[in-house]
PAMAR-794348 format. One record per residue: chain; residue in three letters; residue number from 1; x, y, z of N, C-alpha, C in turn. Coordinates in Angstrom, 1 decimal, decimal comma. Atoms other than C-alpha are relative to their C-alpha. Layout:
<atoms>
   unit   code   pos      n.x      n.y      n.z     ca.x     ca.y     ca.z      c.x      c.y      c.z
      A    Ala   NUM        X        Y        Z        X        Y        Z        X        Y        Z
...
</atoms>
This chain:
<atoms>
   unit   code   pos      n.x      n.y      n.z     ca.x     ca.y     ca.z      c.x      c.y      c.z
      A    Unk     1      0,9     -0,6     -1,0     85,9     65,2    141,2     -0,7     -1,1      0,7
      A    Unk     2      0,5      0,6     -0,9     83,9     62,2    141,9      1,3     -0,8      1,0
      A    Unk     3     -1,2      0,7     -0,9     87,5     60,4    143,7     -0,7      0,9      1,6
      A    Unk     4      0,0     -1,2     -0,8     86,9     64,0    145,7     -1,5     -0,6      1,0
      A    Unk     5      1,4     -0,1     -0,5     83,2     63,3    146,8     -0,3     -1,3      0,6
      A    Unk     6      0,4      1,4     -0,2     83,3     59,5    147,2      1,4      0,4      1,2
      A    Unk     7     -0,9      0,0     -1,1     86,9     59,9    149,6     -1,0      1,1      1,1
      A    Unk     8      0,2     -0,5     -1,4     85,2     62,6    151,6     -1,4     -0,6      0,4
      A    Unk     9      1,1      0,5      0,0     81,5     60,9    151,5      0,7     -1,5      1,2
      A    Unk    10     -0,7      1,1     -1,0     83,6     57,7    153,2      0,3      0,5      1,2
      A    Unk    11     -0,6     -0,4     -1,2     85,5     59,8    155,0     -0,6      0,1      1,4
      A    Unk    12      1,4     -0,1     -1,0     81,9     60,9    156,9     -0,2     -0,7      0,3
      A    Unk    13      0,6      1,5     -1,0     80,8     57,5    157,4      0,9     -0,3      0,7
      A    Unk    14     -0,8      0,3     -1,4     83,8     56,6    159,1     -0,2      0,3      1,6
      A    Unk    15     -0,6     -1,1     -1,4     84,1     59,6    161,6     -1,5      0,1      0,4
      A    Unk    16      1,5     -1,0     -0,2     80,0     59,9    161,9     -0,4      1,3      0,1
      A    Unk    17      0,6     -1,1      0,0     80,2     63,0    160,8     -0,5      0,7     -1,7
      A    Unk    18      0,4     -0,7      1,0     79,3     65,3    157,7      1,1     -0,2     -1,0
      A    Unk    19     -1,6     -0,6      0,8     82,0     65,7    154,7      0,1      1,0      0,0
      A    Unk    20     -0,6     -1,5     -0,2     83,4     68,2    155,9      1,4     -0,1     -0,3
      A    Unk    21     -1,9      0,3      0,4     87,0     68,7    154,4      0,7      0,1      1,4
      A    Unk    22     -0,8     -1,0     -1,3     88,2     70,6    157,8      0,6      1,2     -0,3
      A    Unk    23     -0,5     -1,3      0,3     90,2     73,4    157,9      0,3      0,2     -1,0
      A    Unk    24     -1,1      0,0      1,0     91,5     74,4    154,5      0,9      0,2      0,3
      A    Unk    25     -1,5     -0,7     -0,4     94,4     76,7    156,1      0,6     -0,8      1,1
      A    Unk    26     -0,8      0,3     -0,6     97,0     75,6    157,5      1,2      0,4      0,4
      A    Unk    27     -1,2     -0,9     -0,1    100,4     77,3    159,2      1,0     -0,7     -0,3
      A    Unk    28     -1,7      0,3      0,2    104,2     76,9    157,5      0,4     -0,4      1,0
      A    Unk    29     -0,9      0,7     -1,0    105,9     74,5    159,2      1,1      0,8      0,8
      A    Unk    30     -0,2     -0,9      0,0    108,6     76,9    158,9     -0,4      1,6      0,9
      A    Unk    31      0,1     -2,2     -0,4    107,0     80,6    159,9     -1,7     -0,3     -0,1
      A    Unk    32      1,3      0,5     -0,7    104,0     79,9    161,7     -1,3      1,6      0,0
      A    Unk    33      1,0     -0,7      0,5    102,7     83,2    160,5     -0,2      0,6     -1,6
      A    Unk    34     -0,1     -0,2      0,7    103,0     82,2    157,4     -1,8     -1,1     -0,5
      A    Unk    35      0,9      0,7      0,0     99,3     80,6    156,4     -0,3     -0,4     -1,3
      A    Unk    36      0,0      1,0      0,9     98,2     78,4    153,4     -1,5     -0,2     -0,1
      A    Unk    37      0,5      1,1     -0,1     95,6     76,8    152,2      0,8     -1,5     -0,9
      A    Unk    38     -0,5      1,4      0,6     96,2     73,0    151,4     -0,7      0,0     -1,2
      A    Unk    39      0,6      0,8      0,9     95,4     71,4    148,4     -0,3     -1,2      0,0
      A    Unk    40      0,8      1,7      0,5     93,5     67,9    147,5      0,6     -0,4     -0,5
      A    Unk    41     -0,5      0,7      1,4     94,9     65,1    146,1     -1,2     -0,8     -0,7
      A    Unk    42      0,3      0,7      1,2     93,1     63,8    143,2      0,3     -0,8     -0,8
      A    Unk    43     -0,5      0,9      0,3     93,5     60,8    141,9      0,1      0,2     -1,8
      A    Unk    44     -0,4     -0,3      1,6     95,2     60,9    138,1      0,7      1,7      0,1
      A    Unk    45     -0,7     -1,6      0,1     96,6     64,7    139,2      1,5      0,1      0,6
      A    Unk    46     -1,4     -0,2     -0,7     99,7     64,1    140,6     -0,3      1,1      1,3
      A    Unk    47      0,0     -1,2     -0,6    101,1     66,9    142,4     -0,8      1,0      0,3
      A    Unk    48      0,9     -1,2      0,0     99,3     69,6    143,3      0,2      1,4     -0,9
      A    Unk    49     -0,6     -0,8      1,0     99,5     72,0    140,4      0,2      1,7      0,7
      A    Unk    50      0,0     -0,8     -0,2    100,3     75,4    140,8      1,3      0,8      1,2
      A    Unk    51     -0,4     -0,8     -1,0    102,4     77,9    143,6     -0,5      0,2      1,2
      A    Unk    52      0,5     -0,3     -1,1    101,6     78,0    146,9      0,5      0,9      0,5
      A    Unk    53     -0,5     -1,6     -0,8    101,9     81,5    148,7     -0,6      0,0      1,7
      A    Unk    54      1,0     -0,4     -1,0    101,3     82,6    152,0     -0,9      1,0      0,2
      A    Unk    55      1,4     -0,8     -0,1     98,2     84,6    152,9      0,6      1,6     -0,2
      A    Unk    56     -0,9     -1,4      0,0     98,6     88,3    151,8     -0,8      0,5      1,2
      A    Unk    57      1,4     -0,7     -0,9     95,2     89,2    154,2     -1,0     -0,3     -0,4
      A    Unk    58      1,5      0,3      0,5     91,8     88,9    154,2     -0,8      1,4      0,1
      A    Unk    59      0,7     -1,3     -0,4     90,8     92,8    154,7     -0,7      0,4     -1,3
      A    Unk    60      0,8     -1,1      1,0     87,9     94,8    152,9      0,2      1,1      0,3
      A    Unk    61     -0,5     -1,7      0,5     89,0     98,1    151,2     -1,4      0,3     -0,5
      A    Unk    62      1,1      0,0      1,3     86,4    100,2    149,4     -0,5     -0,2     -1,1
      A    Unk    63     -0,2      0,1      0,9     85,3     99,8    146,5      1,3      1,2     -1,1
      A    Unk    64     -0,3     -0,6      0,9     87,5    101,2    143,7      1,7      0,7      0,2
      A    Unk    65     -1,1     -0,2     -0,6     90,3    101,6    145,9      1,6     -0,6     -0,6
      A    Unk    66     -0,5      0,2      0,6     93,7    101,5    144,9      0,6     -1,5      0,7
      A    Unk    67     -0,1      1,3     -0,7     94,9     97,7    146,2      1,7     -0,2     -0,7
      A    Unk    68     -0,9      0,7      0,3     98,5     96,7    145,9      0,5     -1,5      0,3
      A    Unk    69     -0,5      1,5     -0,1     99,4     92,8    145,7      1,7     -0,3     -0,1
      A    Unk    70     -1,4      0,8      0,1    102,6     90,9    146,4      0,4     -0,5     -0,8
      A    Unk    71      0,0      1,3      1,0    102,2     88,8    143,9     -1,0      0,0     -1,5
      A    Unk    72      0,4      0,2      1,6    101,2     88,5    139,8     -0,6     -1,3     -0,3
      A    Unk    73      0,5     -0,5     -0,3     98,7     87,5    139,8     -0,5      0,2      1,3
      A    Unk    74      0,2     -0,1     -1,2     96,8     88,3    142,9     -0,8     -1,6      1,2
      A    Unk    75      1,3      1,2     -0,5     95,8     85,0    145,2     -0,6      0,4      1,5
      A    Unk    76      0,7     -0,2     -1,2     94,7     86,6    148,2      0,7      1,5      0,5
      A    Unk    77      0,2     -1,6     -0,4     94,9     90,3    150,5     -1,3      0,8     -0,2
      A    Unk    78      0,5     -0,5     -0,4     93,3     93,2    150,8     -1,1     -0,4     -1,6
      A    Unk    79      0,8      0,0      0,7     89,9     93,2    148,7     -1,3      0,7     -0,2
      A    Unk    80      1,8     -0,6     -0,3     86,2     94,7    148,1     -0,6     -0,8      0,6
      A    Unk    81      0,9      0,9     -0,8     83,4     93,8    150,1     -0,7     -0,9     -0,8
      A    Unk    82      0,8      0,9      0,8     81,7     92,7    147,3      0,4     -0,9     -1,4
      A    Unk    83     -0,3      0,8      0,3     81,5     89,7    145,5     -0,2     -0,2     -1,8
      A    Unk    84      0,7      0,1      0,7     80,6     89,0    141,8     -0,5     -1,5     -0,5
      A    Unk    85      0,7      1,1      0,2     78,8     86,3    139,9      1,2     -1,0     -0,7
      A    Unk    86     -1,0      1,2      0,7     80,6     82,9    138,8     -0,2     -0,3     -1,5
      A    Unk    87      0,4      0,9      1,7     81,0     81,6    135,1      1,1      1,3     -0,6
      A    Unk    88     -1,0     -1,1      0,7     82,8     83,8    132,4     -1,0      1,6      0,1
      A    Unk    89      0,4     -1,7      0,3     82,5     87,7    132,1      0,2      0,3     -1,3
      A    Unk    90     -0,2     -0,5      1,1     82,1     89,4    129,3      1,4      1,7     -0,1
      A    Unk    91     -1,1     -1,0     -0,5     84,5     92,4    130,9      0,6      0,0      0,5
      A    Unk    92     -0,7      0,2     -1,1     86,8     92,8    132,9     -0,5     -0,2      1,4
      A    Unk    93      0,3     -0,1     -1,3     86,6     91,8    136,5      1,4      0,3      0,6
      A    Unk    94     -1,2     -0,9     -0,3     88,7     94,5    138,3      0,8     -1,4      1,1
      A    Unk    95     -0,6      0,9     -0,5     91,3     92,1    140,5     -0,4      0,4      1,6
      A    Unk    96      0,4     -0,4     -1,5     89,8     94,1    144,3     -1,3     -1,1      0,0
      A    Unk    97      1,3      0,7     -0,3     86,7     92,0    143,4      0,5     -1,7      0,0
      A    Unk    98      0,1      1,2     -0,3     88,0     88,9    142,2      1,1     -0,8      1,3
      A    Unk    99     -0,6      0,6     -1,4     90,1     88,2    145,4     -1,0     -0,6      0,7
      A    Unk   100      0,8      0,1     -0,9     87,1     88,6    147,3     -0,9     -1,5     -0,7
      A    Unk   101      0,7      1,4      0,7     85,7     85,5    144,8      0,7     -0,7      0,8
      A    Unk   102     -0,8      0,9      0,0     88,6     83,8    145,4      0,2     -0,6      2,0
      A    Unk   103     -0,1      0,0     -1,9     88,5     84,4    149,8     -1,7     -1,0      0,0
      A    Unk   104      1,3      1,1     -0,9     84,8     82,0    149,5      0,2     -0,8     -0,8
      A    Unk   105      0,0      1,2      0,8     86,1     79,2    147,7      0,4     -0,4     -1,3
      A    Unk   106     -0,3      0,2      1,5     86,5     80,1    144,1      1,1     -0,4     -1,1
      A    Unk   107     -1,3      0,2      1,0     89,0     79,5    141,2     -0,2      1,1     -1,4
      A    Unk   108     -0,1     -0,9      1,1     89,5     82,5    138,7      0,9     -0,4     -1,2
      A    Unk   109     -1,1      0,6      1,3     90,8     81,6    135,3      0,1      1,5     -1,2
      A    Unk   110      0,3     -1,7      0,5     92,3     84,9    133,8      1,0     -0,6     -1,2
      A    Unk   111     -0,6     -0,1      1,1     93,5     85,6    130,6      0,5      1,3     -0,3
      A    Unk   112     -0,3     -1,4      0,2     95,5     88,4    129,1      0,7      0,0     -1,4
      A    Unk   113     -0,6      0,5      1,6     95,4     88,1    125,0     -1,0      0,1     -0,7
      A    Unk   114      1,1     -0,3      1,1     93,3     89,3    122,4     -0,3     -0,9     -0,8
      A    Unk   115      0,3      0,7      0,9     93,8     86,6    120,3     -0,2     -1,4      0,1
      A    Unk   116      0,1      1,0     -0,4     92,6     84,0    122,4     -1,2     -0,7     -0,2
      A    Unk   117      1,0      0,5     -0,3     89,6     83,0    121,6     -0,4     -1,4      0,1
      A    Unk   118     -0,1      1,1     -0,5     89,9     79,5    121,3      0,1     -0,8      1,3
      A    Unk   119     -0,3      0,4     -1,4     91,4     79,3    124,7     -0,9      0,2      0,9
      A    Unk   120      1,2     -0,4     -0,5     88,5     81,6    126,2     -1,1     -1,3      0,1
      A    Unk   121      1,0      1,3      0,2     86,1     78,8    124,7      0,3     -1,2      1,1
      A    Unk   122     -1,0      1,1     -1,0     88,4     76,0    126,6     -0,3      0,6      1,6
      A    Unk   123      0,8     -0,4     -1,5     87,6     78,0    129,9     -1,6     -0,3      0,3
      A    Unk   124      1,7      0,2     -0,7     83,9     78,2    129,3     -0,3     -1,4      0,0
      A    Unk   125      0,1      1,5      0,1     84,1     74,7    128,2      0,1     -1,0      1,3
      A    Unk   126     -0,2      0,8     -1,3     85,3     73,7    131,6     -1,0      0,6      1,4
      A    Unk   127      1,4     -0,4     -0,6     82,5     75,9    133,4     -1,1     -0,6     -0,1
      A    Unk   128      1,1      0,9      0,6     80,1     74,1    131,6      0,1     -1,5      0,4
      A    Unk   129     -0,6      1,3     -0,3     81,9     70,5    132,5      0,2      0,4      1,7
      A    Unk   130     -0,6     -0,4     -1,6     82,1     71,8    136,5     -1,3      0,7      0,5
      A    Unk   131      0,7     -1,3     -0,4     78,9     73,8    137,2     -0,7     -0,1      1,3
      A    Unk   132      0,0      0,2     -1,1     78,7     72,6    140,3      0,9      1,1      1,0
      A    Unk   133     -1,5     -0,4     -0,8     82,3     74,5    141,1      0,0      1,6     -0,5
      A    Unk   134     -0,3     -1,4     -0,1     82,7     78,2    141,7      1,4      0,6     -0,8
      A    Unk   135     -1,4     -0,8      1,0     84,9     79,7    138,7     -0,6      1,1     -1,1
      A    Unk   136      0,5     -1,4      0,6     84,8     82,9    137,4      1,6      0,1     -1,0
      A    Unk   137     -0,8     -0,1      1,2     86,7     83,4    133,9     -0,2      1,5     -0,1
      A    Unk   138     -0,2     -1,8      0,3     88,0     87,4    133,5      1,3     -0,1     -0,5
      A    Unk   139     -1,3     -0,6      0,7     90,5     88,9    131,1      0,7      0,9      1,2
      A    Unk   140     -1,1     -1,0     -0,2     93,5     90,8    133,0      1,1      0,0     -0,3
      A    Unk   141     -1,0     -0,3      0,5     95,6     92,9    131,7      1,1      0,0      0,7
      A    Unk   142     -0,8      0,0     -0,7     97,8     93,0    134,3      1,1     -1,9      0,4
      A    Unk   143     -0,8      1,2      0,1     99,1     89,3    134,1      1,1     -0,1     -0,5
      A    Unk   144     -1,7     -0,2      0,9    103,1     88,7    133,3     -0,6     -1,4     -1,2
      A    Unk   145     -0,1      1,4      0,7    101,7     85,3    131,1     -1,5      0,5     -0,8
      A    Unk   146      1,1      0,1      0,6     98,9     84,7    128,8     -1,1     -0,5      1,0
      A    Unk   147      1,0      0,5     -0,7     97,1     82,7    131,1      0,5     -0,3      1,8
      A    Unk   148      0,0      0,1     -1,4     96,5     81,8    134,9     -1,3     -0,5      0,3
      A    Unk   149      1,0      0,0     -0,3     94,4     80,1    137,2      0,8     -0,3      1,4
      A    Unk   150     -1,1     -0,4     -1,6     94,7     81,0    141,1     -1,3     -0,5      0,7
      A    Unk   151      0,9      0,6     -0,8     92,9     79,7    143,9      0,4      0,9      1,5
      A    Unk   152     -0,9     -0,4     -1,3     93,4     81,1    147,7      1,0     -0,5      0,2
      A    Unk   153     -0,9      0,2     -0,3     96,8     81,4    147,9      0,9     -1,1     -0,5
      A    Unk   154     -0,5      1,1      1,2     97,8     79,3    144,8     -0,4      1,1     -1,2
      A    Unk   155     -0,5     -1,1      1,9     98,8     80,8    140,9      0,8     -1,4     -0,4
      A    Unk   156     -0,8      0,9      1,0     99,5     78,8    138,4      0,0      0,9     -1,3
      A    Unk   157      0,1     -0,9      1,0    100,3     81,0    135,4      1,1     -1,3     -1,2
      A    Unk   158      0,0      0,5      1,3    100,9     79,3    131,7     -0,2      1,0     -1,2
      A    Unk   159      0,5     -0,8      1,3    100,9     80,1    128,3     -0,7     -0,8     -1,0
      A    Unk   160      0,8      1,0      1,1     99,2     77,2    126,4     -0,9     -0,8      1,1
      A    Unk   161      1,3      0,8     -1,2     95,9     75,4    128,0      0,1     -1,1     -0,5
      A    Unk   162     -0,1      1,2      0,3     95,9     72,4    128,7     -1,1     -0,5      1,1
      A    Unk   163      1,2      0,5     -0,8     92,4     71,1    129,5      0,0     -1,2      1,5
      A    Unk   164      0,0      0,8     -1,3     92,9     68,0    132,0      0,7      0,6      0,8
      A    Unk   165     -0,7      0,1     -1,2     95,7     69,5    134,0     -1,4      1,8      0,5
      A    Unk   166      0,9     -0,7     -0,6     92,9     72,7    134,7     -1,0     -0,5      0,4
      A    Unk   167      0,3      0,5     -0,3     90,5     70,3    135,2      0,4     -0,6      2,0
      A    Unk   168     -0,7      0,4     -1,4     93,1     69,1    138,1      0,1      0,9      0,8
      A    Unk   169     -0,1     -1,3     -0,5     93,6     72,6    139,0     -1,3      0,3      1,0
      A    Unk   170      1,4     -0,6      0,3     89,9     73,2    139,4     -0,3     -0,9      2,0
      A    Unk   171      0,3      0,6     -0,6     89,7     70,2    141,3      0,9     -0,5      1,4
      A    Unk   172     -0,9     -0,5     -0,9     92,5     70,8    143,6      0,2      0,5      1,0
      A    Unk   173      0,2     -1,2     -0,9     92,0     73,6    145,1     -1,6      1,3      0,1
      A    Unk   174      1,7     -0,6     -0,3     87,8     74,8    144,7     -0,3     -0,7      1,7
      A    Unk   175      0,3      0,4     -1,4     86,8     75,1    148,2      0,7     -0,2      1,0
      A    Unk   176     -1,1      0,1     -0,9     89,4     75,6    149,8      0,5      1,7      0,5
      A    Unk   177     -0,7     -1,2     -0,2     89,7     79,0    150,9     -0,8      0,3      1,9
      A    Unk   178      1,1     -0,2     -1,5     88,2     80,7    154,4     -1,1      0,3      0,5
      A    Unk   179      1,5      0,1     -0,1     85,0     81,3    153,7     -0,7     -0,8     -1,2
      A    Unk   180      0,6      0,9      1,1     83,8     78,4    151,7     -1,3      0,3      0,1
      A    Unk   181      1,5     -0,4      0,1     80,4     80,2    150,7     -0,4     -0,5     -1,6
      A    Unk   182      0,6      0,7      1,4     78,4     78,2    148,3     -0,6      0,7     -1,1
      A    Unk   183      0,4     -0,6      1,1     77,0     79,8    145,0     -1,1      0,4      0,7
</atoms>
């Protein structure tokens, strides 16, 4: 994270302006109505972890409404207007809401496993190490994997955690979506 804060901190003094990342999105070279956001590099992360998709939409449905996704899990489309709070849930957070987390910035880290508690811990553990960074931890059942963590228009789905590379995840792609709204 700090690589992240010190490159864009420079970056401002250079340009005389603010750290401002810039756009997150950006259009497929390819299919120019196909849209993105980018990812960060971070130094010690390699690659950028995860799948990159193009945008399913950014539209608000009702609440409670039935929502179908392109994609397992969901990184972006149609969603509720409203938002919920960051950190872990103790319930489920239905997937119409957490999109709409995920359209201001966030990183959802879902699980789908009863007998994970260890792993659960290992999420709040990196809430706790990050509480700066907009992540909301919810069980769904609808996951094809035990685990995932998605960002706008990025899915990474796993079956064993592995703290540094979500760490990289985290730090990858937080704040990168189209409405970067701060906590």
């Amino acid at each position: 994270m700090w690589a992240r804060v010190i490159g864009w901190g420079v970056l401002g003094l250079l340009c005389g302006c603010g750290a401002d990342q810039g756009d997150p999105m950006e259009a497929d070279e390819d299919d120019p109505n196909c849209v993105r956001s980018r990812a960060l590099e971070i130094e010690g992360c390699g690659e950028p972890l995860g799948e990159s998709f193009c945008s399913e939409g950014r539209g608000h449905v009702p609440f409670a409404s039935e929502v179908r996704y392109e994609s397992n899990p969901p990184h972006s489309g149609p969603h509720y207007g409203e938002t919920t709070f960051w950190g872990l849930h103790g319930s489920t957070v239905d997937r119409g809401t957490y999109v709409h987390n995920l359209e201001h910035g966030g990183i959802v880290l879902a699980y789908n496993c009863t007998d994970c508690d260890d792993e659960i811990r290992a999420f709040a553990d990196l809430v706790a190490e990050r509480p700066d960074m907009r992540i909301l931890v919810t069980r769904d059942v609808d996951l094809p994997t035990r685990f995932a963590a998605i960002s706008w228009t990025w899915s990474w789905t796993f079956g064993a955690i592995d703290a540094d590379a979500l760490m990289c995840f985290v730090d990858q792609h937080e704040g990168l979506a189209p409405e970067d709204i701060a906590k």
